[in-house]
Backbone of each chain as ProteinMPNN parsed JSONL, in Angstrom:
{"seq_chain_A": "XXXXXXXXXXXXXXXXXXXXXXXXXXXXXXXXXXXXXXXXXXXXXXXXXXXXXXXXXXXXXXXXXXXXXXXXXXXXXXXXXXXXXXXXXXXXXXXXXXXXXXXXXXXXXXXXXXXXXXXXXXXXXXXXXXX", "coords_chain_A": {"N_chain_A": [[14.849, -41.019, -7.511], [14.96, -37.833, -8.479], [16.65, -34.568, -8.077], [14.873, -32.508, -8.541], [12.393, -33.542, -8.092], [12.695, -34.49, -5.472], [12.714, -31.558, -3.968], [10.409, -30.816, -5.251], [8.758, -32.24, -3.354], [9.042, -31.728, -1.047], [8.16, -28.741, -0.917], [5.527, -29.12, -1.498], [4.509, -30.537, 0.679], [4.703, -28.55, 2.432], [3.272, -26.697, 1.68], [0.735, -27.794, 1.543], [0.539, -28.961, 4.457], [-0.63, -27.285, 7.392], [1.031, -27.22, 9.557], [4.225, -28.351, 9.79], [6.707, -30.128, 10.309], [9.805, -30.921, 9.657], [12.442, -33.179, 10.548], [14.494, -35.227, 12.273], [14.684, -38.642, 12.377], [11.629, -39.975, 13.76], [8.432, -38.538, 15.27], [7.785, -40.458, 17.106], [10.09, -41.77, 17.464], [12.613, -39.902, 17.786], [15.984, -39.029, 16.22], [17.505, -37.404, 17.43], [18.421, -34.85, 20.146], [17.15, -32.234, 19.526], [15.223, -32.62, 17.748], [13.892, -33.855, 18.861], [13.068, -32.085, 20.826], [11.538, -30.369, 19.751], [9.502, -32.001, 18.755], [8.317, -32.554, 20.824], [7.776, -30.08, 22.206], [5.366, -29.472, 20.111], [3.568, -31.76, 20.429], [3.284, -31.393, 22.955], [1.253, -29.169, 22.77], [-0.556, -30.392, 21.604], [-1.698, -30.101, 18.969], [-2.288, -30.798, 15.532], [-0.216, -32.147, 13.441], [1.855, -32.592, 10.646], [4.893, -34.608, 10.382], [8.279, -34.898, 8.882], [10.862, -37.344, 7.973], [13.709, -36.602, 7.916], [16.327, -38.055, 7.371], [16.633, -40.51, 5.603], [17.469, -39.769, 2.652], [20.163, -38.222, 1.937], [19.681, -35.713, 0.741], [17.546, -34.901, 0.99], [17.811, -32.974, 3.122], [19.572, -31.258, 2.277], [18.426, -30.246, 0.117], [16.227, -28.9, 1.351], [17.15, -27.388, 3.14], [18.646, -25.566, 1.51], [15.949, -24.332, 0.367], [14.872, -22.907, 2.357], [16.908, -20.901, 3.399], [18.119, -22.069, 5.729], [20.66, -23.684, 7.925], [20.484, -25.446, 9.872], [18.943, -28.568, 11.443], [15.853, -29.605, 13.658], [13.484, -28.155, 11.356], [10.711, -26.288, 11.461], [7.912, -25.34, 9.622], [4.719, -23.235, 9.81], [1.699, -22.326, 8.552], [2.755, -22.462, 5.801], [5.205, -21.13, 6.568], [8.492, -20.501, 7.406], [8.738, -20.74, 10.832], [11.191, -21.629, 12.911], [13.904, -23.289, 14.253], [15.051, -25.861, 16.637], [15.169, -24.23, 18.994], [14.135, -21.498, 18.872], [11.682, -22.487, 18.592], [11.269, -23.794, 20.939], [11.568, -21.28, 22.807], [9.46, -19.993, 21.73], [7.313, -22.2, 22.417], [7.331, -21.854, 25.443], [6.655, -19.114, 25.442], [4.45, -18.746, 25.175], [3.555, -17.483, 22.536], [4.005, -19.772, 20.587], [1.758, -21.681, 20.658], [-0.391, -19.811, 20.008], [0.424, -19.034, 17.362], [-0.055, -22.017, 16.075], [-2.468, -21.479, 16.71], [-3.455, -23.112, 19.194], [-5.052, -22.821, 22.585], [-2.874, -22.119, 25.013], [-1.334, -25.004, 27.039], [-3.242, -24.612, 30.382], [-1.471, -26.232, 32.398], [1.367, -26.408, 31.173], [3.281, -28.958, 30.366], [6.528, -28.976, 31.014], [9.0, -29.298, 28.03], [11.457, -31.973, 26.914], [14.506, -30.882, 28.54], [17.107, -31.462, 28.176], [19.858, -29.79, 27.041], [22.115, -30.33, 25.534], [22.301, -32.729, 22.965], [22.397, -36.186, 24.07], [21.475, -38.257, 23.027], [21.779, -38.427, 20.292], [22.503, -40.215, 17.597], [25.753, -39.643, 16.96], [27.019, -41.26, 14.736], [25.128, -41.427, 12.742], [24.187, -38.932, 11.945], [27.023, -37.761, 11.26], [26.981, -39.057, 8.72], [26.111, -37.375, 7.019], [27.079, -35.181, 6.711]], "CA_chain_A": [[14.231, -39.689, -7.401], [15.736, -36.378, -9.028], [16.482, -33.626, -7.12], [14.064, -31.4, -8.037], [11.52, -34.076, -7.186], [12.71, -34.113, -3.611], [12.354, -30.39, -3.908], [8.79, -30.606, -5.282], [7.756, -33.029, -2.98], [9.189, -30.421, 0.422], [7.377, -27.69, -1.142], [4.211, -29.678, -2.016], [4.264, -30.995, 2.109], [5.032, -27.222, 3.237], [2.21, -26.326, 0.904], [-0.545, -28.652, 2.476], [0.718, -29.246, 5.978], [-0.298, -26.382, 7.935], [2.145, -27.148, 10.967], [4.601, -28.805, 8.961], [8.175, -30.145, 11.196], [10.867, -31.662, 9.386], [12.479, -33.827, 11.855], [15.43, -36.5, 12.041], [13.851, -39.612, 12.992], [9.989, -39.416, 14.145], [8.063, -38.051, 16.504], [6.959, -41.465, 17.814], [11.528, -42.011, 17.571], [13.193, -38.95, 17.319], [16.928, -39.736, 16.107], [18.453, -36.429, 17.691], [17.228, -34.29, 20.878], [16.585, -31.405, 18.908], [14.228, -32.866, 16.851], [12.712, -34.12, 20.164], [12.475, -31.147, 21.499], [10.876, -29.828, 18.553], [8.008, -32.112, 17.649], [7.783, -32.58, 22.195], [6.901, -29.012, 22.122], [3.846, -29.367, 19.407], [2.902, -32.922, 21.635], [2.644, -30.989, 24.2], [0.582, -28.005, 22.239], [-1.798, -31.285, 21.206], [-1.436, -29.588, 17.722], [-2.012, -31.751, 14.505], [1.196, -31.65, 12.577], [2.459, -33.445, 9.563], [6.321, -34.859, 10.473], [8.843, -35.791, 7.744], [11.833, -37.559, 8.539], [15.31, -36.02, 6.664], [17.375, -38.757, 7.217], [16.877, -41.811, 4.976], [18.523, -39.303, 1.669], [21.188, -36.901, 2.913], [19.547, -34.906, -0.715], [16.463, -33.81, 1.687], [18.221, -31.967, 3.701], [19.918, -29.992, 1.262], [17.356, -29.516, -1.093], [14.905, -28.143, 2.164], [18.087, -26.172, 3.593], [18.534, -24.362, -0.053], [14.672, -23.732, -0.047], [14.822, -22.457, 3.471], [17.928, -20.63, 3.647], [18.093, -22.366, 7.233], [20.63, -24.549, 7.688], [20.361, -26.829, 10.261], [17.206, -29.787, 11.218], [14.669, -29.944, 12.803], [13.057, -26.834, 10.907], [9.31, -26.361, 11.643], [6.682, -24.11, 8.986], [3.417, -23.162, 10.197], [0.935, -22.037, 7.515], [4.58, -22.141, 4.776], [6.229, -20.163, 6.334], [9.66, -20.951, 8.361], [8.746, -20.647, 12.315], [12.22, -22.013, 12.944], [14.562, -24.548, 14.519], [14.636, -26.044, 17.956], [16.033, -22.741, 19.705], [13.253, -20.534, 18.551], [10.553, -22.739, 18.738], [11.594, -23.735, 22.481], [11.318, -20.281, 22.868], [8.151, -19.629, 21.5], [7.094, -22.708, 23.508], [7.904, -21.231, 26.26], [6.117, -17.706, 25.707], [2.797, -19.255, 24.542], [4.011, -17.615, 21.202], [3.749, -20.819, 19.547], [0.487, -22.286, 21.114], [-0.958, -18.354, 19.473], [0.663, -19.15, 15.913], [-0.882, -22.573, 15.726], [-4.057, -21.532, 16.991], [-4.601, -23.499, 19.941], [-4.749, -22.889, 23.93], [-1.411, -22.737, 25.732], [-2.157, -25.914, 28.053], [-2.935, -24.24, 31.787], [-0.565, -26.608, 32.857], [2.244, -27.01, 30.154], [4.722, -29.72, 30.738], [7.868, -29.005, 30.57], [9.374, -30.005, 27.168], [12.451, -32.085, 27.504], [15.239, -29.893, 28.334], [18.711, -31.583, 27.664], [20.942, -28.332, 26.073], [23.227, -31.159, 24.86], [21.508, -34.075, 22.767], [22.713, -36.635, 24.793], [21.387, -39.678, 22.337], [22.621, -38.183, 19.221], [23.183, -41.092, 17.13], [26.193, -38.547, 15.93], [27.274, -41.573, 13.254], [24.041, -40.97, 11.474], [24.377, -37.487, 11.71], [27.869, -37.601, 10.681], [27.37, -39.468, 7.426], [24.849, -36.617, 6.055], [27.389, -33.715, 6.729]], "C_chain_A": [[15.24, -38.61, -7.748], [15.335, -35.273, -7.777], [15.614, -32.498, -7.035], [12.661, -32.694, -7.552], [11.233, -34.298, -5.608], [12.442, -33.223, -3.529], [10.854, -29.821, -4.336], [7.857, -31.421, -4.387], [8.008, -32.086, -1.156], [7.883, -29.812, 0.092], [5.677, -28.161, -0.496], [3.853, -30.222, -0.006], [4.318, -29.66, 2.733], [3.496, -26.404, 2.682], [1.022, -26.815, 1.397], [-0.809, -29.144, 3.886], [0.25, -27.947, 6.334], [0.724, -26.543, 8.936], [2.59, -28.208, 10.24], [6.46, -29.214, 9.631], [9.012, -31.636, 10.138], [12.053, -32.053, 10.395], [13.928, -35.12, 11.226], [14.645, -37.553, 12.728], [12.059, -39.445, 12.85], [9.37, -39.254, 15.022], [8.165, -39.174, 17.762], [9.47, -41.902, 18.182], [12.691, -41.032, 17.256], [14.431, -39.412, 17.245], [17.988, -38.325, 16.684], [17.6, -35.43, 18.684], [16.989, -33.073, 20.301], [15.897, -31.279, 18.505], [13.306, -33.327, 17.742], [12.466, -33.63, 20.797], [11.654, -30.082, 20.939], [9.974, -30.226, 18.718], [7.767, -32.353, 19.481], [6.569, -31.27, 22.21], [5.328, -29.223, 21.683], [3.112, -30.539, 20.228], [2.104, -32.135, 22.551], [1.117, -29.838, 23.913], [-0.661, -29.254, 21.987], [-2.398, -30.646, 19.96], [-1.41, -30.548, 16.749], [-0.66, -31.152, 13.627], [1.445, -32.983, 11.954], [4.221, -33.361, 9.958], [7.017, -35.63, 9.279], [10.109, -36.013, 8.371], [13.202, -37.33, 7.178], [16.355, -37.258, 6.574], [17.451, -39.771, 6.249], [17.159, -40.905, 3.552], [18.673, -38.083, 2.487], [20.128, -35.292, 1.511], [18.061, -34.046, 0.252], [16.662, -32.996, 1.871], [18.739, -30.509, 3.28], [19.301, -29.463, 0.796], [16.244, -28.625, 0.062], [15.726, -27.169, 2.617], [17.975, -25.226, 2.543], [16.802, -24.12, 0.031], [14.69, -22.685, 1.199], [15.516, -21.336, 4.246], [18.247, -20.767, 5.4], [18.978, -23.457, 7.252], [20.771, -25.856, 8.618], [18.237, -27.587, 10.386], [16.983, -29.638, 12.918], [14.368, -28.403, 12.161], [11.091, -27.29, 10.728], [8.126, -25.134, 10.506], [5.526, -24.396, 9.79], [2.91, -21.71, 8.988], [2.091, -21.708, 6.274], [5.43, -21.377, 5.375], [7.266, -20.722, 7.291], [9.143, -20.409, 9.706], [10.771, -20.515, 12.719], [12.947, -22.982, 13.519], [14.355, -24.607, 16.229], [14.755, -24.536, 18.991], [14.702, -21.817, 19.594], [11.909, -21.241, 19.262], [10.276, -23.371, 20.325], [10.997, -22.322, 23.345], [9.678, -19.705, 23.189], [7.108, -20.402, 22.202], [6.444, -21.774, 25.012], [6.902, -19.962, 26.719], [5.009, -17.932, 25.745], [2.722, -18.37, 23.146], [3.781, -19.01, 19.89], [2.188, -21.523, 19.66], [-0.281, -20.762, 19.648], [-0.798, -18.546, 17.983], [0.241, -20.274, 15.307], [-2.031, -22.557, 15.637], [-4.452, -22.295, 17.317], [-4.003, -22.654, 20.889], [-3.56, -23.104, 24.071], [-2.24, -23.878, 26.889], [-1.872, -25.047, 29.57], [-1.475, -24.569, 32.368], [0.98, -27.455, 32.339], [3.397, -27.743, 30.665], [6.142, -28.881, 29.815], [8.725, -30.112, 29.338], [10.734, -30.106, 27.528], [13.906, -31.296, 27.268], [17.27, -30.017, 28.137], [19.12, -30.684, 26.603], [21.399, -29.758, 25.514], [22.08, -32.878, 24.348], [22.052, -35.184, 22.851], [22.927, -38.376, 23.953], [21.181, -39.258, 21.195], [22.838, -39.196, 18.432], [24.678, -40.52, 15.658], [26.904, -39.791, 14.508], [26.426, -41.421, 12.411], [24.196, -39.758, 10.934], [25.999, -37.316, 10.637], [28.242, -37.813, 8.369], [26.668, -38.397, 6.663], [25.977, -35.371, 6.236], [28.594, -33.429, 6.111]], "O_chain_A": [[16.347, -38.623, -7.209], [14.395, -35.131, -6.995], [15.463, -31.728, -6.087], [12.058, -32.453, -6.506], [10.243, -34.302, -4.876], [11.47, -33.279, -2.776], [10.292, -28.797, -3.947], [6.628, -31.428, -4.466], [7.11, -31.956, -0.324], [6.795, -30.139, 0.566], [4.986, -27.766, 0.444], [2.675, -30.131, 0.34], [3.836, -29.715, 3.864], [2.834, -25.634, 3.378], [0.208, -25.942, 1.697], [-1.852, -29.567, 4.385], [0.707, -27.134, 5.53], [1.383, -25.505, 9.002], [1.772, -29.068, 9.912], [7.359, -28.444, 9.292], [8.768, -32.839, 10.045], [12.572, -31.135, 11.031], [14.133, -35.617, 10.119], [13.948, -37.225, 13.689], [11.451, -38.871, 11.946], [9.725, -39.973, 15.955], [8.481, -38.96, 18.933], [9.848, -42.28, 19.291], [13.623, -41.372, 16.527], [14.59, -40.321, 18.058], [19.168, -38.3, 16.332], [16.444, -35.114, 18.402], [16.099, -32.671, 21.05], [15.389, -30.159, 18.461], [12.093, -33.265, 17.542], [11.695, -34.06, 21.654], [11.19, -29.116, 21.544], [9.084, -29.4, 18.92], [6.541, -32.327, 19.583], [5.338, -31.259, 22.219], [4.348, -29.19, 22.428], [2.018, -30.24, 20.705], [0.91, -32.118, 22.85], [0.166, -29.754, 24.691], [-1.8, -28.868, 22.253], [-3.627, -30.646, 19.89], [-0.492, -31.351, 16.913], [-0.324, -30.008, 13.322], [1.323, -34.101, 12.453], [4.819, -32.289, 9.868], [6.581, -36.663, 8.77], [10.565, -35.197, 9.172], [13.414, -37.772, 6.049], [17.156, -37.304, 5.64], [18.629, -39.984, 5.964], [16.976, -41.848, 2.782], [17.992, -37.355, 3.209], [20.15, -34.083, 1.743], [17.723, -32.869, 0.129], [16.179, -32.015, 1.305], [18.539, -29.345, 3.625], [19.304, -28.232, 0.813], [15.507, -27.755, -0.402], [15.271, -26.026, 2.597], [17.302, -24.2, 2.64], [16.653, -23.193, -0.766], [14.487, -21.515, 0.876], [15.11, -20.851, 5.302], [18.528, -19.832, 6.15], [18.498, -24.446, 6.697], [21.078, -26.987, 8.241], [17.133, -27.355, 9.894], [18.043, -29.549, 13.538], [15.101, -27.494, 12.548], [10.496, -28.192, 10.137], [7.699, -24.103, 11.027], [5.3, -25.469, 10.351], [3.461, -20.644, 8.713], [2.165, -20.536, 5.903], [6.405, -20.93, 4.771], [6.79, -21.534, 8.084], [9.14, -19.183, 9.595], [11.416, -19.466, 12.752], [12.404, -24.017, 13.13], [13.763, -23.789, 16.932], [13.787, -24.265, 19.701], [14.347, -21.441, 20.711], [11.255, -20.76, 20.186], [9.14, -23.391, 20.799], [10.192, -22.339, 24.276], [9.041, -19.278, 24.152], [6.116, -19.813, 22.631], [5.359, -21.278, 25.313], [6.462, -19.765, 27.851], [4.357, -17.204, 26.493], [1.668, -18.58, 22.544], [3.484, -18.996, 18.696], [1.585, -21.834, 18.633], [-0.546, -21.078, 18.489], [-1.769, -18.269, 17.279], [0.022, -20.146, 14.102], [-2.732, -23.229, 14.879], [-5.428, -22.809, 16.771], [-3.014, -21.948, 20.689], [-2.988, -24.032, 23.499], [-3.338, -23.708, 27.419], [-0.733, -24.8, 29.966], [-0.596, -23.774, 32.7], [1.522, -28.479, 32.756], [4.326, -27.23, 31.289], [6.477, -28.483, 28.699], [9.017, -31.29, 29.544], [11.371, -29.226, 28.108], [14.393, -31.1, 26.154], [18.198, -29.215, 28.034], [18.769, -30.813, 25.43], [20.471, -30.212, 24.845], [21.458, -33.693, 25.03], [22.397, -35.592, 21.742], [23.797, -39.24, 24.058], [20.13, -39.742, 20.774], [24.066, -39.223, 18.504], [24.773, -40.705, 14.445], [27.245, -39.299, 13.433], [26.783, -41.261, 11.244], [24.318, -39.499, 9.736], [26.009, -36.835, 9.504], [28.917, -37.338, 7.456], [26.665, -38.61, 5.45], [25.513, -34.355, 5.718], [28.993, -32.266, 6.043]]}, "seq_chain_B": "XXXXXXXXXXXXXXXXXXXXXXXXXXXXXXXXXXXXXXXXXXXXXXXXXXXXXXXXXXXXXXXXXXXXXXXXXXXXXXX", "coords_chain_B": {"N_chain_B": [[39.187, -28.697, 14.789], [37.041, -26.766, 15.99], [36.455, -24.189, 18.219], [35.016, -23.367, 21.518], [36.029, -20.493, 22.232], [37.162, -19.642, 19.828], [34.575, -19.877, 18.299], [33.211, -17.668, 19.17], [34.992, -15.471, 19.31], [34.864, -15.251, 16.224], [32.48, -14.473, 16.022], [31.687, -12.274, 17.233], [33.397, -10.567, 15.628], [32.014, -10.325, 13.569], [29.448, -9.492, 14.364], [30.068, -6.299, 14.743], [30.484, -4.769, 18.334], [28.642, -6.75, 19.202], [28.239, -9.062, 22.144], [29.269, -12.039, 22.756], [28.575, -15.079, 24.518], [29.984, -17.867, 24.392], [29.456, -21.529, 24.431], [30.883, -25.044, 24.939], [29.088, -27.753, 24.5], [29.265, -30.263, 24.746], [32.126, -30.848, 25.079], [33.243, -31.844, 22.968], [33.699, -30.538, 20.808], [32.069, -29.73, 18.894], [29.403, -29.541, 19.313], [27.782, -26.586, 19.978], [26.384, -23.693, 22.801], [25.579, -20.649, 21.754], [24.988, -17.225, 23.421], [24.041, -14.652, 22.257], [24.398, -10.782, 22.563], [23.357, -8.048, 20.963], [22.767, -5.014, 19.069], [22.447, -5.223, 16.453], [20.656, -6.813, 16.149], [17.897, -5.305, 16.753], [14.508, -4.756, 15.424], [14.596, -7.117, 13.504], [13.49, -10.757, 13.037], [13.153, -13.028, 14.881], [13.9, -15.327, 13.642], [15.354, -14.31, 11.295], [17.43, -12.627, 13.23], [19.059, -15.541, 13.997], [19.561, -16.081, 11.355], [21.788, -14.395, 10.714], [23.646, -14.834, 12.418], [24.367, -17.782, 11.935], [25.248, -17.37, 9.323], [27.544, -16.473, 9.572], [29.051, -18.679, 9.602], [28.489, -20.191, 7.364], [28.749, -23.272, 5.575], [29.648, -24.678, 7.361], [27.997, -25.159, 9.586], [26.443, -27.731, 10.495], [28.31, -29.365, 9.506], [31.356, -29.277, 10.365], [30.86, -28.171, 12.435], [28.625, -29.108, 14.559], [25.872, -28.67, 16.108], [24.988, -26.016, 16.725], [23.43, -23.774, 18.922], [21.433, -20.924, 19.91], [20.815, -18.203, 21.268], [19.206, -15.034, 20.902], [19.37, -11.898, 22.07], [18.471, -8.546, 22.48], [20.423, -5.578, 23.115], [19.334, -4.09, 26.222], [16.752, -1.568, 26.229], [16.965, -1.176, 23.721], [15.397, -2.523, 22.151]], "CA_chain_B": [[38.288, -28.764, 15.912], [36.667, -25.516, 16.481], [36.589, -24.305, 20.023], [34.439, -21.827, 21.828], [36.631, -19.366, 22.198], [37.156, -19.159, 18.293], [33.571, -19.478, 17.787], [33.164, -16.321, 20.64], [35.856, -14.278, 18.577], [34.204, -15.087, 15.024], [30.879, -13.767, 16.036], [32.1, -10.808, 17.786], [34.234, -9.926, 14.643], [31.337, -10.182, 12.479], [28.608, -8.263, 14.352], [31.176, -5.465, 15.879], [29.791, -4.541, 19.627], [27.909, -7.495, 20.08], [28.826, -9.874, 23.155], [28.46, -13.411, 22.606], [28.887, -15.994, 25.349], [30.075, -19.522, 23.511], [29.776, -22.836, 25.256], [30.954, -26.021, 24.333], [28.286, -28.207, 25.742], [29.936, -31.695, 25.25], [33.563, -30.37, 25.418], [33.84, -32.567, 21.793], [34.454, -29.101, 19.825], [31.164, -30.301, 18.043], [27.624, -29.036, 19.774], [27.978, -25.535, 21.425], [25.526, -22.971, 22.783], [25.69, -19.255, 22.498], [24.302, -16.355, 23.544], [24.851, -13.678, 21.818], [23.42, -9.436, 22.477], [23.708, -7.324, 19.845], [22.134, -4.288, 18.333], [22.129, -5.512, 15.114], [19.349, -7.604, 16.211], [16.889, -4.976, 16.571], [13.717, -4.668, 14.143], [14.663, -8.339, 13.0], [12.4, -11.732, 13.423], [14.13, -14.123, 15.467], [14.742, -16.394, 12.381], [16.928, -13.297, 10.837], [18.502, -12.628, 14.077], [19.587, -16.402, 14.04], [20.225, -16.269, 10.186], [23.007, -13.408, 10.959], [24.397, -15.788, 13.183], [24.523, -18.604, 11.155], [25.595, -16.551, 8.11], [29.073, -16.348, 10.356], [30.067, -19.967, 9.648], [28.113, -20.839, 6.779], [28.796, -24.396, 5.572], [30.104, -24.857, 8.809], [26.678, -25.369, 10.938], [26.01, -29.127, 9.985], [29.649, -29.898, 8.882], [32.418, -29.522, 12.148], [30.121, -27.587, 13.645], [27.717, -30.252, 14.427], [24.917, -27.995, 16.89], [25.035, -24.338, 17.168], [22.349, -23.368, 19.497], [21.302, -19.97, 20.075], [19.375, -17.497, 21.79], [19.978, -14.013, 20.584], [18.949, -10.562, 22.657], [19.113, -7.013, 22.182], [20.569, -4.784, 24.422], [18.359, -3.189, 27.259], [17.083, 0.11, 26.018], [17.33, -0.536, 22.385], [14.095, -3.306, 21.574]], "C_chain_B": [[37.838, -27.317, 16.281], [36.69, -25.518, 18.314], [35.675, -23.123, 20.476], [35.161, -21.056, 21.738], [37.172, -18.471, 21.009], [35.91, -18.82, 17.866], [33.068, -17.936, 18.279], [33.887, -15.3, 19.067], [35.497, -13.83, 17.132], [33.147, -14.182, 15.068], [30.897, -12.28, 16.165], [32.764, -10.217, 16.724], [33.234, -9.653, 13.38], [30.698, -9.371, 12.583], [29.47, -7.525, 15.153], [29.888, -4.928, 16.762], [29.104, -5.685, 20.019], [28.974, -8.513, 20.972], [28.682, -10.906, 22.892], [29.306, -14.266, 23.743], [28.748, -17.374, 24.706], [30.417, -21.107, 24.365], [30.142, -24.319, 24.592], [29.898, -27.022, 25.131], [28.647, -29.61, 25.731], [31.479, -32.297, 25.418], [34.056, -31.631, 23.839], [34.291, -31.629, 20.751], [33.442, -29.407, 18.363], [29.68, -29.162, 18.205], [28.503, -28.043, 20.875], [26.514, -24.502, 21.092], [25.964, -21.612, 23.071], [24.869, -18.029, 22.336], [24.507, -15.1, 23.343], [24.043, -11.861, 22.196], [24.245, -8.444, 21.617], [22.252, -6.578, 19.448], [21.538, -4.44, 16.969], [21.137, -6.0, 15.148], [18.151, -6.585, 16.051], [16.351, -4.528, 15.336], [14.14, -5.852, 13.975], [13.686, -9.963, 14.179], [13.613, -12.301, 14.438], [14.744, -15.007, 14.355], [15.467, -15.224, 11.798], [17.982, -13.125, 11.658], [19.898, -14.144, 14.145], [20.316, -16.53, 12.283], [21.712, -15.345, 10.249], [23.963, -14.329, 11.471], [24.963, -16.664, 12.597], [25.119, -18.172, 9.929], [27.36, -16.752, 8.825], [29.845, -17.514, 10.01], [29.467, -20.961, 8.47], [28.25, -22.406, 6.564], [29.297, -25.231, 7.055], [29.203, -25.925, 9.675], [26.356, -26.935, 9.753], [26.903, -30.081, 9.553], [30.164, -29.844, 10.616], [31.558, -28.896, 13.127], [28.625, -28.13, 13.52], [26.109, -29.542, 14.886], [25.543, -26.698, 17.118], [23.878, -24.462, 18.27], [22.411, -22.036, 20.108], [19.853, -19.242, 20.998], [20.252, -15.988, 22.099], [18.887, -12.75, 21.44], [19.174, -8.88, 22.133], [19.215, -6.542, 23.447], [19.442, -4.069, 25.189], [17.908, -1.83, 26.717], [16.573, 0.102, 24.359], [15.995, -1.708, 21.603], [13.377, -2.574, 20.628]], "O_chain_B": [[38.608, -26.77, 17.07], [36.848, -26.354, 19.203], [35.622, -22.062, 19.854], [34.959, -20.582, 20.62], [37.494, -17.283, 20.988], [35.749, -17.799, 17.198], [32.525, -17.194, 17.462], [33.314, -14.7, 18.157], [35.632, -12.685, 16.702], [32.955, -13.266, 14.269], [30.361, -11.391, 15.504], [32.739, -8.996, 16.88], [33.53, -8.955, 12.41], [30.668, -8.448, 11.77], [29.714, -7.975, 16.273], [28.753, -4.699, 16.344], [28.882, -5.758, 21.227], [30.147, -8.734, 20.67], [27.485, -11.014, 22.624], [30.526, -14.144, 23.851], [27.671, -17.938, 24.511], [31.501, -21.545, 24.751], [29.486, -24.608, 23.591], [29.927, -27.033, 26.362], [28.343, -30.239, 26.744], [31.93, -33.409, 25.693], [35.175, -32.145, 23.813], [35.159, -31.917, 19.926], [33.815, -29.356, 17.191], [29.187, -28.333, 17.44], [29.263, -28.235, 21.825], [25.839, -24.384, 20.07], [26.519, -21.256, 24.111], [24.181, -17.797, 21.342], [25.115, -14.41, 24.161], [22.833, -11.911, 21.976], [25.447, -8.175, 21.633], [21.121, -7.064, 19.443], [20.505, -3.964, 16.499], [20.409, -5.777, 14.181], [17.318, -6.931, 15.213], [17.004, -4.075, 14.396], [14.167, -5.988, 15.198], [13.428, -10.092, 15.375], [14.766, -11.889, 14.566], [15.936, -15.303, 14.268], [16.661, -15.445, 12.002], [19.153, -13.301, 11.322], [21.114, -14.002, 14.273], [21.431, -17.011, 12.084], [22.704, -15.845, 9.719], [25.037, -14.534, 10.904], [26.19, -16.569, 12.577], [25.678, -19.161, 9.456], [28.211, -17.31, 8.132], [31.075, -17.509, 10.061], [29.734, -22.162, 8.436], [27.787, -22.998, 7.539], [29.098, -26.388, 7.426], [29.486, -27.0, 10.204], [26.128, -26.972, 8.543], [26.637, -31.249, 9.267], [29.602, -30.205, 11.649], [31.55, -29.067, 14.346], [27.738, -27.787, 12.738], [25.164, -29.8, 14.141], [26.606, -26.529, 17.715], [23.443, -25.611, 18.345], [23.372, -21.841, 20.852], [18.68, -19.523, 21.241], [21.197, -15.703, 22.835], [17.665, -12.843, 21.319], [20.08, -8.374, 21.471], [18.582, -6.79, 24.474], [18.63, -3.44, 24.511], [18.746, -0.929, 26.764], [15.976, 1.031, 23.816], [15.788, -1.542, 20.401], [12.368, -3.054, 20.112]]}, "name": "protein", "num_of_chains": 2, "seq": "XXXXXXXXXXXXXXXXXXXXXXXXXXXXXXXXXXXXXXXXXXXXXXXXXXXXXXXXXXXXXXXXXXXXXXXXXXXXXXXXXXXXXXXXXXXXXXXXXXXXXXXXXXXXXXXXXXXXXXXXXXXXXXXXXXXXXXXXXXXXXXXXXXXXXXXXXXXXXXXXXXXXXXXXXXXXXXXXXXXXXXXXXXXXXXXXXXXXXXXXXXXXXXXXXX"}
């Protein structure tokens, strides 16, 4: 695969996903808690969302960072546009901000998405080899 | 090895007046969290506020500096 094909095939998923989370690992195995506190959040929102996983070519990342000017993972769009990374979208979590920008219900009784500051199961050699 | 207290002094040198509080959160000089208040922030999204931030250490955030994490404010008064 050429690099702008990785770069047409982001777009083309940012383009047709509406809630759209680029993610290390996958929802169902997140490979970093950031990214599991990312796609937890939308779980919890009971939000359909399309997840792509960045890790199996380091060339994703780049090529979605340079589209994004964002540069770390996970990074979340809703309807194309950048929302943003765990920090924000915690946040927005949080406010019922994000429930409002997907367009559902905040749940009455929203679990608490998991809140390790420090991602604890990191597999930082994966991470390492991509940086 | 970066260290909070460099990352602290970078930030603060970039946006002048703002405060930033820099943590190392696994004391590896890898993943830190900080909190930064600054004027500069106001009128800006949260993803700009954080791009400012990030702008500070460019290639940095994903290289030695493994996790940034943020959560940026404006001063009292000035929203």
């Amino acid at each position: 695969m050429t690099n702008e094909e990785i770069r047409d095939f982001i777009k083309q998923a940012i383009d047709e996903n509406r809630v759209m989370l680029f993610m290390k690992g996958t929802p169902e195995q997140p490979a970093c808690g950031f990214s599991m506190r990312t796609s937890a959040a939308l779980n919890a929102l009971g939000v359909r969302y399309a997840a792509l996983d960045i890790l199996p070519d380091p060339r994703i990342r780049e090529e979605l960072s340079g589209l994004s000017n964002w540069p770390t993972i996970p990074q979340l769009f809703v309807d194309g546009e950048l929302v943003g990374g765990c920090d924000i979208v915690t946040e927005m979590y949080e406010s019922g901000e994000l429930a409002e920008r997907v367009g559902v219900e905040q749940p009455a009784e929203a679990p608490e998405p998991p809140t390790a500051d420090a991602p604890q199961t990191a597999p930082l050699g994966i991470d390492n080899r991509l940086s | 090895m970066p260290s909070a207290s460099e990352l602290k002094e970078r930030i603060e040198a970039a946006l002048p007046g703002a405060e930033a509080n820099v943590e190392d959160l696994t004391g590896g000089g890898d993943h830190f969290r900080a909190e930064i208040v600054s004027d500069r922030f106001a009128g800006l999204s949260r993803i700009e506020q954080h791009r400012l931030v990030y702008d500070v250490f460019g290639g940095e955030i994903g290289g030695p500096i493994h996790a940034l994490s943020l959560r940026t404010t404006i001063p009292e008064g000035q929203a």
